[in-house]
N, C-alpha and C positions, 0 to 999 in steps of 0.2 A: 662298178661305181657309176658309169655313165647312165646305166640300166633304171639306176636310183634314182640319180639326179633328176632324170625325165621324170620316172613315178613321181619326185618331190613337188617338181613343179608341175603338173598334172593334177595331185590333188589340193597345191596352192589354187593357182586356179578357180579349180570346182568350188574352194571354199568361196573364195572372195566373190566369184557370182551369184554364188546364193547368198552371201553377209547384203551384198548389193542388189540383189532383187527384192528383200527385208526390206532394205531401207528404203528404196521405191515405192514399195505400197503397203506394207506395214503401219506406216505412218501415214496412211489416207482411209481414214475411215469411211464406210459408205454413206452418202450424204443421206443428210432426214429429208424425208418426204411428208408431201402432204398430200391424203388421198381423199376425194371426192364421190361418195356414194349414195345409192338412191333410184330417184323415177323420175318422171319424165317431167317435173317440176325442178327436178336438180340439171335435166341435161338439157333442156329448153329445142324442144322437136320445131323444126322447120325454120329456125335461124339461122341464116347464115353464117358463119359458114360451116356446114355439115361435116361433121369427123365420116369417116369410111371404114373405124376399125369397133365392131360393123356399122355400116353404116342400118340396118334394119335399126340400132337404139336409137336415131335422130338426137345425136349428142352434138351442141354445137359448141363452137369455140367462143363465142360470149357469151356464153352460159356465165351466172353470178360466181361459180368456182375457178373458172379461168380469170376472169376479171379480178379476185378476189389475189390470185396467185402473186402478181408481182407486188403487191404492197404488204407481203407479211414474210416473217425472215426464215423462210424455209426454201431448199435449194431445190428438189426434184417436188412435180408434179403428177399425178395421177388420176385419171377421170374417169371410174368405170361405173359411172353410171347409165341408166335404158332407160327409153321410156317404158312403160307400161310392168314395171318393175314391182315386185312385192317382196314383201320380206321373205320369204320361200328362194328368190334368186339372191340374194345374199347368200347361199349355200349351194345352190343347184346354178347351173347351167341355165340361161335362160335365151329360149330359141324366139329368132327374131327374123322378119322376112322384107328386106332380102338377108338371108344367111352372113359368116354362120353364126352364132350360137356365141352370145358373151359369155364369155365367162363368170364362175361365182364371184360376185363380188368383192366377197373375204378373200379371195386369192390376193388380189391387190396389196393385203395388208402383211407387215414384218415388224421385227425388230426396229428397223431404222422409222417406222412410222412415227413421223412428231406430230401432225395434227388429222384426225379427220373429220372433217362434215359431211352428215346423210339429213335426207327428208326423206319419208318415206311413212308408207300408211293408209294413202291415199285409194290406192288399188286397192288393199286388205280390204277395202268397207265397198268399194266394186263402182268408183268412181266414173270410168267412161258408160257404163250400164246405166247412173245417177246421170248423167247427164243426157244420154239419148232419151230417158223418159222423160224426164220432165222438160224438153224443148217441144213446144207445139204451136201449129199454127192456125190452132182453132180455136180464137176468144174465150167460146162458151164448154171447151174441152173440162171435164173435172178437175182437173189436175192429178198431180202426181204424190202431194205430200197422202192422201189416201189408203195409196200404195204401200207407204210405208209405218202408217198410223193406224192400225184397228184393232179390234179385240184387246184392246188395256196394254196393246205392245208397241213400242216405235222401231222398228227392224234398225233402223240407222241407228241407234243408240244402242243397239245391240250390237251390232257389226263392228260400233266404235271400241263398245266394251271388252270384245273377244276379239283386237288386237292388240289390245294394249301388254299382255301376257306374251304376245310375241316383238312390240318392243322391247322389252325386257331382255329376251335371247337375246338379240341384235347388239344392245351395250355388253349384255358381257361376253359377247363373243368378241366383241372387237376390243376390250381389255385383255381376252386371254389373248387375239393373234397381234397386239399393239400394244404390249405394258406401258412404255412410255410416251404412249400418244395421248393429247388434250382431244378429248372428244367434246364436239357441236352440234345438237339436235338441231337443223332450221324446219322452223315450223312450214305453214306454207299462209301465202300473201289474204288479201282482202280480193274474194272474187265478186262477189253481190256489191250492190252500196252497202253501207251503213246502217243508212237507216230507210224508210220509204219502200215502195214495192216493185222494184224494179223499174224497168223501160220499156216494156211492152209494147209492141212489136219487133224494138230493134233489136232489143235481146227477146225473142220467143219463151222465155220462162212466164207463165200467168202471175199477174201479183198478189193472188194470193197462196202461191206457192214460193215466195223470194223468201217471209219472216222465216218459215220453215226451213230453209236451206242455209239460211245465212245463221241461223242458232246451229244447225249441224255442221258447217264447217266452224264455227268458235267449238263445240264443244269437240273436235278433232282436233285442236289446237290446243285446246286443257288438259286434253289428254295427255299428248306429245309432254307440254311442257311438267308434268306430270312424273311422268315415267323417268324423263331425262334427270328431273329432282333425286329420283329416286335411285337411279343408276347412277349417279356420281357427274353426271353429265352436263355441260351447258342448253342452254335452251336459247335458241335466236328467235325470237318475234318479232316476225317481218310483217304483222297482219297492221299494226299502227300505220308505219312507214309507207305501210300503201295503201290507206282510207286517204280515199278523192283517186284513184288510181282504178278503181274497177271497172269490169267491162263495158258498163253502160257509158261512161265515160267517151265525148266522140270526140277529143285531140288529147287529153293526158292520161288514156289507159292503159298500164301496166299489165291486164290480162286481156287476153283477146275472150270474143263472143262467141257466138257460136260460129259467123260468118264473120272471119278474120278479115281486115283491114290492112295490115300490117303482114309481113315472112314470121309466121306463126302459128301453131296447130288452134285450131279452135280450142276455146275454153283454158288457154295454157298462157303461160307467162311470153309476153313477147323482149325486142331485145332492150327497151326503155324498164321494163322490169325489172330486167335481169341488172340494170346497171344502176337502177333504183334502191335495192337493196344489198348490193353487194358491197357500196364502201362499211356499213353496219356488220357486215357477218366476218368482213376486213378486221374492223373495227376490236369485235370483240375475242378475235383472236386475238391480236397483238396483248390485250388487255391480259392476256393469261397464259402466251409464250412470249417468252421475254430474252431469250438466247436459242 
């Protein structure tokens, strides 16, 4: 009888601490998150203050998705985005120096994902390549739209064209690994002025190479907002918000030149940028997660 007793109370017990581990965290579901994906226009290279995981993506901490974080009702945050990131690393491992190696970016994403924002595109059409050439500091140099404009082809309008087929993946990849995540295309900012031919010499781009660049970054942006229509997606157009913000700009510019002024990678968003645009990308979250 006593033998029982024990056993009785032994798998008393046993029960009641698992009825009671249940109710511990059973009842705590995994908080939603909001994940942050992209290039080095999403991680803002060379602002302070620099993440170390890794630090080769020069991902910083006021980048517009950390600034973005505490004003929208999502409890965990995620930032994995690189600079020099293409839609390729979205899937693959993307090696960065110094080491090691971000991860795919889709790894980030689950079930619990309630929002994500990516930009990204930029690399696809071979961005830092687009800007090493056409910076010159030779007046009378030809320029660079040349390069890219002959024989009845414009290669930029081509490179623009042949990634919009891989935005594509990208939204329905991050539906199949985030069913119930609001996704946010952000386009990317105003880098040229507006209108007029740049600044020559302070920005090294010839003037008559600016019209040419500044219709190829808009129609990289028609794109985007384009695709994101077409995937079920939001589109943030940050390119309004920051005309009068461009590089030539020497106290209110949101993108640095080629020779940076500011803690900023040439030709990339610095940290007035970053916080230029983010109550807007804030903004239009709230507008479309609402619990």
């Amino acid at each position: 009888m006593r033998v029982r007793a024990v056993r009785r109370a032994v798998a008393a017990a046993l029960v009641g601490g698992v009825i009671a581990t249940v109710g511990l965290t059973g009842c705590e579901p995994p908080p939603d998150t909001y994940v942050a994906m992209g290039d080095s226009y999403v991680a803002g290279p060379l602002i302070p203050v620099q993440s170390t995981a890794p630090l080769g993506c020069l991902r910083s901490n006021r980048n517009y998705a950390s600034l973005v974080k505490p004003k929208i009702r999502v409890a965990k945050f995620v930032d994995v985005s690189c600079s020099g990131a293409t839609t390729d690393d979205f899937w693959a491992a993307q090696d960065v120096q110094p080491g090691p190696a971000n991860p795919p970016q889709f790894d980030a994403l689950n079930r619990q994902t309630k929002v994500v924002t990516f930009g990204i595109g930029g690399n696809d059409i071979g961005f830092t390549s687009i800007v090493i050439n056409c910076g010159t500091s030779l007046p009378n140099d030809p320029g660079c739209k040349g390069d890219y404009v002959h024989d009845g082809r414009d290669e930029l309008s081509e490179r623009i064209a042949a990634t919009a087929p891989k935005i594509d993946r990208v939204l329905k990849e991050i539906k199949r690994r985030a069913p119930r995540a609001t996704i946010l295309l952000v386009g990317y900012p105003t880098v040229l002025p507006e209108t007029g031919t740049g600044c020559y010499p302070l920005v090294p781009v010839l003037p008559a190479d600016v019209p040419y660049l500044r219709a190829k970054v808009k129609e990289l942006n028609a794109m985007l907002r384009n695709r994101a229509a077409a995937g079920g997606a939001t589109y943030i157009d940050i390119a309004p918000v920051s005309v009068g913000h461009d590089f030539c700009q020497p106290l209110a510019k949101w993108v640095e030149g080629l020779t940076p002024t500011t803690a900023a990678a040439p030709v990339h968003p610095n940290a007035a940028g970053m916080a230029g645009w983010a109550p807007m990308v804030a903004a239009a979250i709230n507008r479309v997660v609402t619990s």
